[in-house]
C-alpha positions in Angstrom: -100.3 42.1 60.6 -101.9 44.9 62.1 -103.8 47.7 60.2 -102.6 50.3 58.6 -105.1 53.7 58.5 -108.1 53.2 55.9 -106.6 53.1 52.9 -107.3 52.4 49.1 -106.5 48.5 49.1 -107.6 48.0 44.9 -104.6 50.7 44.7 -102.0 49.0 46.7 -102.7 45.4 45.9 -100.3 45.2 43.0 -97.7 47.7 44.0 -96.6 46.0 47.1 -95.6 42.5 47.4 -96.3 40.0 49.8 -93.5 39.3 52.5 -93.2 36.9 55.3 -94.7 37.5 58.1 -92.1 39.0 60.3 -89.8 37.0 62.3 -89.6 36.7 66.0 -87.0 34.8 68.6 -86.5 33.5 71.7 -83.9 32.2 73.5 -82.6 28.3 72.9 -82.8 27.1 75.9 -86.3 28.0 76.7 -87.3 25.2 73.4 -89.4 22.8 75.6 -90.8 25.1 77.6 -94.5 27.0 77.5 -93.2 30.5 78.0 -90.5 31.0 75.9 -87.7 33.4 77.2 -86.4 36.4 74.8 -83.0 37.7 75.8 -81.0 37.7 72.5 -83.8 38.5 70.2 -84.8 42.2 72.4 -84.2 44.0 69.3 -86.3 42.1 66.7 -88.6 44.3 64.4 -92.2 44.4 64.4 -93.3 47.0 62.1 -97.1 46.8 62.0 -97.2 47.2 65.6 -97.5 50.7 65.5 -100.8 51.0 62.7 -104.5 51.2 64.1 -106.0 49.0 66.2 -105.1 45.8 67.1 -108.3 43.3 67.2 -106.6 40.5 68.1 -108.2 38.7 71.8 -107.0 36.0 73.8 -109.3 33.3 73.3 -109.4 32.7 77.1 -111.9 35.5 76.5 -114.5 33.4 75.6 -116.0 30.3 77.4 -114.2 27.0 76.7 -117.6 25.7 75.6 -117.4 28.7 72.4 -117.2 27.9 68.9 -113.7 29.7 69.1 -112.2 27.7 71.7 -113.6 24.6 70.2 -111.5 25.4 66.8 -109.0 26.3 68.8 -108.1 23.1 70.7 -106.8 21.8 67.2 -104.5 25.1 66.3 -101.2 25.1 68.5 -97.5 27.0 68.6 -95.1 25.7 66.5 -91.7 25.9 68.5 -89.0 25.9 65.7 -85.4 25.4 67.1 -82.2 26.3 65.1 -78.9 26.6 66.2 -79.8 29.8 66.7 -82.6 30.5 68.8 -86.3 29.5 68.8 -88.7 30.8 66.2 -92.4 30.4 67.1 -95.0 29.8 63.9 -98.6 28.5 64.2 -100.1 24.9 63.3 -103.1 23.5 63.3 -104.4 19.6 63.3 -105.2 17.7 59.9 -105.0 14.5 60.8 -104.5 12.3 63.8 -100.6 12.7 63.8 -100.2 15.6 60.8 -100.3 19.1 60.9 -100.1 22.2 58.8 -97.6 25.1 58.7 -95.8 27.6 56.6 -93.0 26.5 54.5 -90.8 29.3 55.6 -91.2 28.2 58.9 -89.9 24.8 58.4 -88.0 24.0 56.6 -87.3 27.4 55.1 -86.1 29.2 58.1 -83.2 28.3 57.4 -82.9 30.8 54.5 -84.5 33.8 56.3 -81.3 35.9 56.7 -82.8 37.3 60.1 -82.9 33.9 61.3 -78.9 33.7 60.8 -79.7 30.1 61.7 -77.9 27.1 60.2 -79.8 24.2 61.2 -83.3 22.8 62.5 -82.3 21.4 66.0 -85.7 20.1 67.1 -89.6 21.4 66.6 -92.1 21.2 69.6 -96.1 21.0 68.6 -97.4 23.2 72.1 -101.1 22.4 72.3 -104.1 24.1 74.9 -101.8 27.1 75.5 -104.9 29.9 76.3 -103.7 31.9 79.5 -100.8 33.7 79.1 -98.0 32.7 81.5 -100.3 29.8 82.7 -98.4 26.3 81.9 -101.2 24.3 83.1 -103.5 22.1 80.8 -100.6 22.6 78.4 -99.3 19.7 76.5 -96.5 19.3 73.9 -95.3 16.6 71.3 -92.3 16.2 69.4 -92.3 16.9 65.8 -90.0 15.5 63.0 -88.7 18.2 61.1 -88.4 16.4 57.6 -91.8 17.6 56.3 -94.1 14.8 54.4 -95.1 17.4 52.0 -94.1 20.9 51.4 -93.9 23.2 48.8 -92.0 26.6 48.5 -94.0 28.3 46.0 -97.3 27.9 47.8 -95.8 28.1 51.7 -97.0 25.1 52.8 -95.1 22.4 55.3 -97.1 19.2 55.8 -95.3 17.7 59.3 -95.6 14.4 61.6 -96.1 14.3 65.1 -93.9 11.6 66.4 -94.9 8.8 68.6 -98.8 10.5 69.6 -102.1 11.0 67.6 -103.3 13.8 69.4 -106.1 14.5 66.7 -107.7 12.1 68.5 -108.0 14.1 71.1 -107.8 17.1 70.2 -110.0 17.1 66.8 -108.7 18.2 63.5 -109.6 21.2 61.1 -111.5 20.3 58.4 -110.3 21.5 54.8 -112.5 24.0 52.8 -111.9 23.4 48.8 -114.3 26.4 48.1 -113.4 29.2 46.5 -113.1 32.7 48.9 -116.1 35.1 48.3 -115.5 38.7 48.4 -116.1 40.5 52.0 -116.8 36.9 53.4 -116.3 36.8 57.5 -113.4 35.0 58.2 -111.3 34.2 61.6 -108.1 34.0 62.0 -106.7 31.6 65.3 -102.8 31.6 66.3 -100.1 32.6 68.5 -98.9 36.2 67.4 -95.3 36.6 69.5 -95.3 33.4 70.5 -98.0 34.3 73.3 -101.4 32.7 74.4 -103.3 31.9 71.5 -105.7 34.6 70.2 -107.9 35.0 67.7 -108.6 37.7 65.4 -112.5 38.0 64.0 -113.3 42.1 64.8 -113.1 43.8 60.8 -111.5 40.3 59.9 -112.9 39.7 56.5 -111.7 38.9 52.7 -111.0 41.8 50.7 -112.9 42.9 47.7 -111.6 41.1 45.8 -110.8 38.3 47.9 -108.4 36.9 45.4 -105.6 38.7 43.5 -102.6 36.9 41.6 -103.0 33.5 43.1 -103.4 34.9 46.8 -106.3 35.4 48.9 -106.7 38.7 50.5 -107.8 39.2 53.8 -108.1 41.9 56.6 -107.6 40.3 59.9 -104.9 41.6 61.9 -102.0 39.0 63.1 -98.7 39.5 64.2 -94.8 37.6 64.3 -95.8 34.5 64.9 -99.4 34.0 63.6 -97.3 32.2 60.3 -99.2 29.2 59.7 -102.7 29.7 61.1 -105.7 28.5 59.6 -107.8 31.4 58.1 -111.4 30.1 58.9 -114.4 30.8 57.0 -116.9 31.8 59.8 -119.8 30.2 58.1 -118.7 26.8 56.9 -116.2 27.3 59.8 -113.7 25.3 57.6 -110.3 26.4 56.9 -110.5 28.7 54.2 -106.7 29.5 53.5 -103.3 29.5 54.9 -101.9 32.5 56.2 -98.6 33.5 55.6 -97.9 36.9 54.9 -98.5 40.7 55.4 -97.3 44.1 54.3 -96.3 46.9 56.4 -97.2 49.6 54.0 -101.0 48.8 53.4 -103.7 47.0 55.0 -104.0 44.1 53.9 -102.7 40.3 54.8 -101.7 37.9 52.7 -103.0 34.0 52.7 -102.9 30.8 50.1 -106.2 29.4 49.3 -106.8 25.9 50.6 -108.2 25.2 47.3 -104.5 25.6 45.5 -103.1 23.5 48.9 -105.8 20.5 48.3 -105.2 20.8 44.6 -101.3 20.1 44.9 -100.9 18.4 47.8 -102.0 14.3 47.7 -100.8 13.9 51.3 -103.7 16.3 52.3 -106.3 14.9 49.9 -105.4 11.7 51.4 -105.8 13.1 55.3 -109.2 14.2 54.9 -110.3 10.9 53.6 -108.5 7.7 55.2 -106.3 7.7 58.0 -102.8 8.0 56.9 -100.3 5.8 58.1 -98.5 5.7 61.1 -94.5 6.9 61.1 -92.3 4.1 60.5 -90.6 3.0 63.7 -86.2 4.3 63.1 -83.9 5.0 65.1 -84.3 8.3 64.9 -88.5 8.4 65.8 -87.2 6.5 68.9 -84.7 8.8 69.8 -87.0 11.7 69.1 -89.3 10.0 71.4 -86.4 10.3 74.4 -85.9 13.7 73.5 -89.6 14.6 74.0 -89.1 12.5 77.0 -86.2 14.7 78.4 -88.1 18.2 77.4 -90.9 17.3 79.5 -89.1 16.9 83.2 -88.7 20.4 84.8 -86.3 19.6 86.7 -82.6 21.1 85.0 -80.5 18.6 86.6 -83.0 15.3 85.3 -83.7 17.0 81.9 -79.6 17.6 81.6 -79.0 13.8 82.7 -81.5 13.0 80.5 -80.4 14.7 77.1 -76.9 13.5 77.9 -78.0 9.8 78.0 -79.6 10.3 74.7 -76.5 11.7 73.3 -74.4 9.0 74.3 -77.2 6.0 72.9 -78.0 7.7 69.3 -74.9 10.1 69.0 -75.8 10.3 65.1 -79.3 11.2 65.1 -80.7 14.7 64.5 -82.3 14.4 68.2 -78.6 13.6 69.6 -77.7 17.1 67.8 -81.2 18.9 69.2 -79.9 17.2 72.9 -75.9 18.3 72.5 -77.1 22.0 71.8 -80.1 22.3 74.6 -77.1 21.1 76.9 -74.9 23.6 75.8 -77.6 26.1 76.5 -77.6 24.9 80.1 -74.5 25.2 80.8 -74.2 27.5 84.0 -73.0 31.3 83.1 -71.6 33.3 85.5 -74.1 36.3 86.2 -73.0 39.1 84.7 -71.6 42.3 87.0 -74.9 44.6 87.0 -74.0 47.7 86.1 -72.9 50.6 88.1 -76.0 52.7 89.0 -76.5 55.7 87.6 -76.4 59.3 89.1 -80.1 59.6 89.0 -80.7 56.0 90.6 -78.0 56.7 93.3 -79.9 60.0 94.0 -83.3 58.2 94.0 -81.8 55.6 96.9 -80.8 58.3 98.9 -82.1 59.2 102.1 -81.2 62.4 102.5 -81.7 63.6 98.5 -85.5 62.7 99.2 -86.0 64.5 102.5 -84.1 68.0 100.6 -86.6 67.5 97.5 -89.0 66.3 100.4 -88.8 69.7 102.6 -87.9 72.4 100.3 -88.2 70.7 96.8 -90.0 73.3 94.2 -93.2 71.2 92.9 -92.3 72.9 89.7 -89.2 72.0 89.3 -88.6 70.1 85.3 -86.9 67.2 87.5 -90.4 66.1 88.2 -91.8 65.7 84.9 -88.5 63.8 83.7 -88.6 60.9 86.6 -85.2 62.6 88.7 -87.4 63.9 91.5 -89.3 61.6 93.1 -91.1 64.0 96.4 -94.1 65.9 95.4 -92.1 69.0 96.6 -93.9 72.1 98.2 -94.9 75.8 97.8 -92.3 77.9 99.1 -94.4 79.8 101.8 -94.9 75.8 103.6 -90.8 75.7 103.7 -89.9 75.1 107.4 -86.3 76.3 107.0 -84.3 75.0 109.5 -84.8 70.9 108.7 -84.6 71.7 105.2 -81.6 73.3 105.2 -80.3 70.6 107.0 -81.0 68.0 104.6 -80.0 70.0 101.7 -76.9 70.2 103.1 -76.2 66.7 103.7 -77.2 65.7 100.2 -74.8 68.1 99.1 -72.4 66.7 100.6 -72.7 63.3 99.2 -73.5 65.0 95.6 -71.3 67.9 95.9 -72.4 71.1 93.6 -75.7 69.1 92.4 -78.0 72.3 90.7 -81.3 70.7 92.0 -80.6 70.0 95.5 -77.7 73.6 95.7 -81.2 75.4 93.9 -83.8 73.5 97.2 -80.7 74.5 99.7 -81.3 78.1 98.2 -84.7 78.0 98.8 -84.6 77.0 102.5 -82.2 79.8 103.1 -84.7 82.3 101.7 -87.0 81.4 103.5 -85.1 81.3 106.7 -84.6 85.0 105.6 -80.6 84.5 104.9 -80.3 86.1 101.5 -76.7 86.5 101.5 -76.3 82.7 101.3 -79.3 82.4 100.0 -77.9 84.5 96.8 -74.7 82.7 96.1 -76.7 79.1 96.5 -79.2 80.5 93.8 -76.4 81.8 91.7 -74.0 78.5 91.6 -77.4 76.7 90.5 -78.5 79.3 88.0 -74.8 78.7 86.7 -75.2 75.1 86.2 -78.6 75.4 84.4 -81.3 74.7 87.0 -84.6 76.5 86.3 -85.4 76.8 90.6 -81.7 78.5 90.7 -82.7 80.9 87.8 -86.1 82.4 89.1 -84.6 82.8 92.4 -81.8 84.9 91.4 -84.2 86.5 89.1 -86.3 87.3 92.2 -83.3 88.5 94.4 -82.2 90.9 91.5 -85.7 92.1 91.7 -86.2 93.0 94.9 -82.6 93.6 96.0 -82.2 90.4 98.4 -78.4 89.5 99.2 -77.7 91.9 96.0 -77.7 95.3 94.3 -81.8 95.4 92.8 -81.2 95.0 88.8 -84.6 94.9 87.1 -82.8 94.1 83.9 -80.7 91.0 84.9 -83.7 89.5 86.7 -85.2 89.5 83.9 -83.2 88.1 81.8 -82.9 85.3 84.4 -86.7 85.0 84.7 -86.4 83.9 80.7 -84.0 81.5 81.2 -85.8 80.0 83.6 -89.4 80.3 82.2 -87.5 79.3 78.9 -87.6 75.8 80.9 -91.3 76.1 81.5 -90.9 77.5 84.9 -94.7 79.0 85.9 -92.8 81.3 88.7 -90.6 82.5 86.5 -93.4 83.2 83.9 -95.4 85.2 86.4 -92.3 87.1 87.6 -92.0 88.0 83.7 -95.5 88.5 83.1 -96.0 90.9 86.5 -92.5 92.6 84.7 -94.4 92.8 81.3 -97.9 93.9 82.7 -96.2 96.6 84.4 -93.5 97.7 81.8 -90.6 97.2 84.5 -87.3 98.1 82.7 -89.1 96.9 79.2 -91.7 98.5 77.6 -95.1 97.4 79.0 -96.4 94.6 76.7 -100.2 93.3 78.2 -100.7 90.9 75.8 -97.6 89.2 76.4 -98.2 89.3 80.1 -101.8 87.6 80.1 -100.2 85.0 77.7 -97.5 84.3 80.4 -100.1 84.5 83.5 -102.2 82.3 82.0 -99.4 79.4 80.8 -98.3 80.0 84.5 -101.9 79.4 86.0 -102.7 76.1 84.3 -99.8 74.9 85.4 -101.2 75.3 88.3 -98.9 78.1 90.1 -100.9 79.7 93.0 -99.0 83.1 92.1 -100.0 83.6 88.2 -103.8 82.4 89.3 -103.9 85.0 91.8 -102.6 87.3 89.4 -104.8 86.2 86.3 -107.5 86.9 89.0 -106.5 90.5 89.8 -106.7 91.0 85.9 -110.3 89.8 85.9 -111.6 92.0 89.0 -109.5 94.8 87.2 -110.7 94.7 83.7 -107.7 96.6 82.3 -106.1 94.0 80.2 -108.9 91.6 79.6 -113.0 92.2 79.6 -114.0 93.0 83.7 -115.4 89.8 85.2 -115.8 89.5 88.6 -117.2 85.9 88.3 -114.2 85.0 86.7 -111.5 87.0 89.1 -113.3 84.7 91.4 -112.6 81.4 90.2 -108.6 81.9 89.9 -108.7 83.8 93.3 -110.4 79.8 94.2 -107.7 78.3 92.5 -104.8 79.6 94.1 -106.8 80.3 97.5 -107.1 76.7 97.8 -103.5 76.0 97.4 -102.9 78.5 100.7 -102.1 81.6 98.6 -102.5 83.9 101.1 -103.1 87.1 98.9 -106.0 85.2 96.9 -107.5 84.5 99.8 -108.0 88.0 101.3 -109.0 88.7 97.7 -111.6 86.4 97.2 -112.7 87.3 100.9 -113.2 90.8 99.6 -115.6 89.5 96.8 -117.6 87.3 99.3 -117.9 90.5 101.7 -118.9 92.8 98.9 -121.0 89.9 96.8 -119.1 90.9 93.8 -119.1 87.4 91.2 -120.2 85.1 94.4 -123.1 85.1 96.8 -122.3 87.1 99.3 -121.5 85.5 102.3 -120.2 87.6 105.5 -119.0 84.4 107.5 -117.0 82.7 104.2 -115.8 86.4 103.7 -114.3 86.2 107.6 -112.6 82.8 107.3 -111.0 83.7 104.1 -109.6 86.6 105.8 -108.6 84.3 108.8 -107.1 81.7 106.8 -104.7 84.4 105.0 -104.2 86.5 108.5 -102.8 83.4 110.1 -100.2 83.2 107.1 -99.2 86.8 108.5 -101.1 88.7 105.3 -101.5 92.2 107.1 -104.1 93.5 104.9 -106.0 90.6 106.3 -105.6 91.0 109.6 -106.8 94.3 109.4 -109.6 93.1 107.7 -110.5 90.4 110.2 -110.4 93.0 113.0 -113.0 94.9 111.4 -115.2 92.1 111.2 -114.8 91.6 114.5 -115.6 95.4 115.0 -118.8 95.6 113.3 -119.8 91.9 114.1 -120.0 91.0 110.6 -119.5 86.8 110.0 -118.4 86.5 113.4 -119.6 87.4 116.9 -118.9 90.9 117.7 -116.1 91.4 119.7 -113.5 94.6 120.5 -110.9 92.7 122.4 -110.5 90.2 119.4 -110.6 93.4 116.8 -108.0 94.8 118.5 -106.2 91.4 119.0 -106.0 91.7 114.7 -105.8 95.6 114.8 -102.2 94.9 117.0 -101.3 92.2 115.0 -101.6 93.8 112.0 -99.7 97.2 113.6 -97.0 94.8 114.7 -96.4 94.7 110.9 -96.2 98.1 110.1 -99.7 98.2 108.5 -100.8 101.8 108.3 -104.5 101.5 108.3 -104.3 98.9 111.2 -102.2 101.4 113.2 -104.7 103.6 112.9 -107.9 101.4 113.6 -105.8 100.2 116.8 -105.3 103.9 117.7 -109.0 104.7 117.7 -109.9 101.9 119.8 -107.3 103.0 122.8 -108.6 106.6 122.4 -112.0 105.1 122.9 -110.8 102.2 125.2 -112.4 99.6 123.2 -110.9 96.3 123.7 -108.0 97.5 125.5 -107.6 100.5 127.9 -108.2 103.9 127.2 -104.6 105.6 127.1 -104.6 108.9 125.2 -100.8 109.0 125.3 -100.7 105.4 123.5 -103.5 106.7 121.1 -101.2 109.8 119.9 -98.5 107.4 119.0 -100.3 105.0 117.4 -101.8 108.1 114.9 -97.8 109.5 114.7 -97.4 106.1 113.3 -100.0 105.6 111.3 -99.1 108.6 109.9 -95.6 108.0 109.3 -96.6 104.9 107.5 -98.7 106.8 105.0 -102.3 106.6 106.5 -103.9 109.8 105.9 -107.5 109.2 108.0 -105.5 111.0 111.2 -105.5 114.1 108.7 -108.8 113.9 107.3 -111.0 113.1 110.5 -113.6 115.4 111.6 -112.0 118.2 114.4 -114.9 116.9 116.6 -114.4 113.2 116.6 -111.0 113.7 118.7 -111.2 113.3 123.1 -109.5 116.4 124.4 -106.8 114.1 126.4 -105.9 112.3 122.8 -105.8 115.4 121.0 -103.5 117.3 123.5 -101.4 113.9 124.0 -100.9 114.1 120.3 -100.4 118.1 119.9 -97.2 117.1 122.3 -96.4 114.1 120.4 -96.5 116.2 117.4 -94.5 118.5 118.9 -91.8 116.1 120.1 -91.2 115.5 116.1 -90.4 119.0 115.7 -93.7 119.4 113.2 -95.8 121.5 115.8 -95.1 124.2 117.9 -98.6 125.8 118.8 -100.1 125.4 121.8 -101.4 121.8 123.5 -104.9 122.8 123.9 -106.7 119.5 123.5 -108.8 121.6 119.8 -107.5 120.2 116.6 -107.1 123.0 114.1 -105.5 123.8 111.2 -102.2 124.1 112.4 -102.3 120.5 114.2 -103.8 119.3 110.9 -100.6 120.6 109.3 -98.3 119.2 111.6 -99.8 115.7 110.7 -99.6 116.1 107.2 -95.9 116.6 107.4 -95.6 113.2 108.9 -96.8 111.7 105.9 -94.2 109.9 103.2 
């Protein structure tokens, strides 16, 4: 049996006792076959399986020429059938026609309780068995269950192959009388599970001491199944012991001495001397015969006729009784109603589920991790709305109410820009539990969208959610910490949540965690550092980390500066409609920097920008129509362009130099000024302090 973790064996070798290797079953009506079939037996216990290592190969591993696979041609399955089920032990070859088992294999599994068997039906001697699943150079013989020699105390069975010598071709094991050594090297060759045959030799070695209360002692791991294999000494390369049993509480195996076997047994003493004698021809070695006839046709409806024929000629013998129950186990059964599929395998076949999760499913969401969502999902700034909504809405309406997909439809909506539905969709899933449903009511609580703002209960939605393990809920809650937003700032906590949020991989809380960095307020200032998360999230498409890390590439703060990966960071973020980056880009273009100078493309930005409200872009675009850069010179549009600017909190109107202003855009903007009721001096084209004081009313 499989290792336990190093452990004191001297300590443990008298306080637990050796047990039977475990038990493992297989179907009846696979008895005959190579692969055995396990239906009814699903449940059986293997408890080794879950200690250490398990050094036990295939012995396909090794060349058929190898010293392994030449011991191994002798060692086979032993195929034990009750009324019950097959139970697969090992064998191995003495003799032409003999071969060697455990005893509580046969005859005594009939007293194993697990077995809950009442009878040996038949026993099968598989042979060349290597690859597993591959039934070719496989043979099998018939074996008569009444054992020529056994003996209960030392687990030993003794059985004839009926009708075949195939130690002849095959080879026998040869018999080691020797006493075990201490730390000797020893293999171990079997079926373990009723598999291909393996062999254990890695760490396989007697224990010191090698022999304790009559048993030897031995490290090599086996399995269910591995009962009866020959324990090999790998120097004499005889067969040192027969294993038989293991413990599940320490590491060591169990195994009787072939000396004690040779000692008791005259049939074996016997074997490895003179031939031994053929079986006696009954009837029942010539109906056993017919019923190793009848296993070997693969065709059901032969093999059937076949086991019924033998039935009806030797209806009394213990093959007639293996026949009458393998026909029994062929009798047709109708197949069972499968079972109705489950919500989450219904979901998983439908079309329109995948395309919701496809289009506006949250990456995040804890459906992924547990197998329910099956699309990769997206970030919510790729969300094209109006497909997404669609599908949403169709799944809904074959899984009316679902939290996932009402929590994706929720999402679509807010990004189509329709918070009021957008609200009560977030809401009914936050209700049901679903962590997408939380953080987006959180997050329309926050900022007011479809709702009254409440700092306070979008917070406590963003811990429900990030109570789930939601990263945009946790950097939601950290930006609410950080900044002490209705609770009293806490900046540890915040990093904590930022970071947990980042390697999760949330573009948001790396962006963040970056701002920290460049900042220095919360953890040690690092530029270097600020730049890989802005890199992070920039590469996911997070528009704000991108203008951010352009900024450090422009300045060469933590990178090399670089003006030209500065301006495609700023374009990659401007075409995601980031104003600050627009603005940006248009000054590149201004001063020629990463790009080839150009005023109609820097006011092209400048406008774009403006169209969003953006102060300082309202006022760069202003100074290029007073100068008529890039568009024309139109003092009139200049003045409201500054009004603007102005308006929107841009104070470089205010503090320019009196000098730098054209008459025509100064007087167009003393009348503008004047047109907002600030100014009411005269429209001279001479900025003074009086105009000056007109603009600074404008400001918020």
């Amino acid at each position: 049996m499989k290792r336990l973790a190093t452990l004191s064996a001297a300590a443990l070798l008298y306080a637990v006792p050796a047990t039977a290797q475990e038990l493992i079953g297989f179907d009846l009506d696979s008895f005959g076959h190579t692969v055995l079939s396990r239906k009814q037996f699903g449940g059986d216990a293997i408890p080794e399986a879950a200690f250490g290592a398990y050094n036990n190969e295939f012995i396909s591993t090794y060349s058929a020429k190898s010293i392994f696979a030449s011991i191994g041609r002798s060692v086979g399955r032993l195929d034990v059938a009750t009324d019950n089920g097959v139970f697969p032990c090992t064998a191995f070859l003495v003799a032409d026609d003999l071969i060697m088992t455990n005893n509580h294999c046969v005859p005594g599994i009939i007293d194993n309780e697990k077995a809950n068997a009442t009878s040996i039906v038949g026993v099968r001697f598989v042979m060349g068995y290597t690859n597993e699943g591959v039934t070719e150079g496989t043979t099998s013989f018939l074996v008569d269950p009444a054992p020529v020699e056994t003996s209960k105390p030392l687990d030993y069975t003794v059985l004839r192959i009926l009708g075949d010598t195939p130690g002849r071709d095959f080879g026998t094991l040869q018999l080691a009388s020797a006493t075990p050594l201490d730390n000797d090297p020893y293999w171990i060759i079997g079926h373990p599970m009723g598999e291909a045959q393996r062999i254990s030799r890695e760490k396989c070695r007697a224990n010191a001491p090698a022999l304790s209360d009559g048993k030897l002692l031995h490290t090599c791991d086996t399995l269910p199944g591995n009962s009866g294999s020959p324990v090999i000494d790998a120097t004499s390369r005889q067969v040192i012991g027969l294993h038989h049993a293991g413990s599940a509480r320490n590491s060591i195996n169990y195994a009787i001495p072939m000396a004690q076997i040779l000692a008791n047994s005259a049939v074996l003493t016997a074997a490895t001397g003179t031939a031994p004698s053929p079986a006696p021809d009954t009837s029942e070695t010539r109906a056993f015969a017919s019923l190793s006839e009848a296993l070997d046709l693969s065709d059901d409806t032969a093999r059937r006729t076949a086991l019924e024929a033998l039935v009806a000629e030797a209806p009394d013998t213990a093959a007639a009784r293996t026949a009458t129950r393998l026909i029994a186990a062929m009798q047709s059964v109708p197949a069972p109603t499968p079972p109705e599929p489950t919500l989450a395998e219904r979901m998983a076949a439908d079309a329109d589920v995948q395309d919701c999760d496809r289009l506006a499913g949250d990456r995040y969401h804890p459906d992924r991790a547990r197998g329910l969502m099956l699309a990769k999902g997206m970030v919510f700034e790729q969300i094209d709305p109006d497909p997404a909504i669609a599908a949403c809405r169709r799944a809904l309406d074959t899984f009316p109410n679902h939290p996932r997909l009402t929590g994706f439809l929720a999402e679509a909506l807010s990004a189509a820009e329709r918070s009021d539905e957008a609200f009560t969709a977030y809401r009914t899933a936050a209700l049901a539990g679903d962590a997408i449903g939380q953080a987006g009511l959180g997050i329309s609580y926050l900022w007011g969208l479809g709702t009254d703002r409440d700092p306070q209960v979008a917070r406590e939605w963003f811990e429900k959610s990030a109570a789930q393990g939601h990263p945009i809920a946790k950097t939601a809650l950290g930006v609410i910490y950080q900044h002490g937003q209705g609770v009293t700032a806490d900046p540890d906590r915040a990093l904590k949540l930022y970071q947990e949020g980042a390697d999760a991989g949330y573009h948001g809380a790396q962006d963040q965690l970056g701002d920290i960095y460049r900042a220095g307020e919360i953890v040690p200032q690092s530029d270097k550092t600020a730049a890989e998360w802005f890199e992070k999230s920039a590469a996911q498409g997070n528009s704000s980390a991108q203008f951010n890390l352009g900024q450090l590439y422009m300045l060469g703060n933590g990178v090399e500066k670089s003006d030209a990966r500065a301006a495609q960071l700023y374009r990659d973020a401007a075409e995601q409609d980031f104003s600050d980056a627009q603005l940006a880009l248009g000054n590149m273009y201004l001063w020629g920097r990463g790009v080839t100078q150009s005023d109609t493309e820097a006011a092209r930005w400048y406008k774009t920008a403006a169209d969003g409200n953006n102060p300082g872009a309202l006022f760069a675009l202003a100074w290029l129509t007073e100068q008529g850069r890039g568009v024309a010179a139109d003092p009139a549009e200049a003045a409201r362009l500054y009004i603007a600017s102005l308006k929107a909190g841009n104070d470089w109107s205010l503090n320019r130099a009196r000098t730098d202003w054209t008459t025509d855009t100064a007087r167009a903007l003393q009348q503008a000024l004047a047109a907002e009721g600030v100014y009411s001096g005269t429209t001279d084209g001479r900025i003074g302090q009086q105009t000056q004081e007109a603009m600074r009313r404008l400001l918020p």
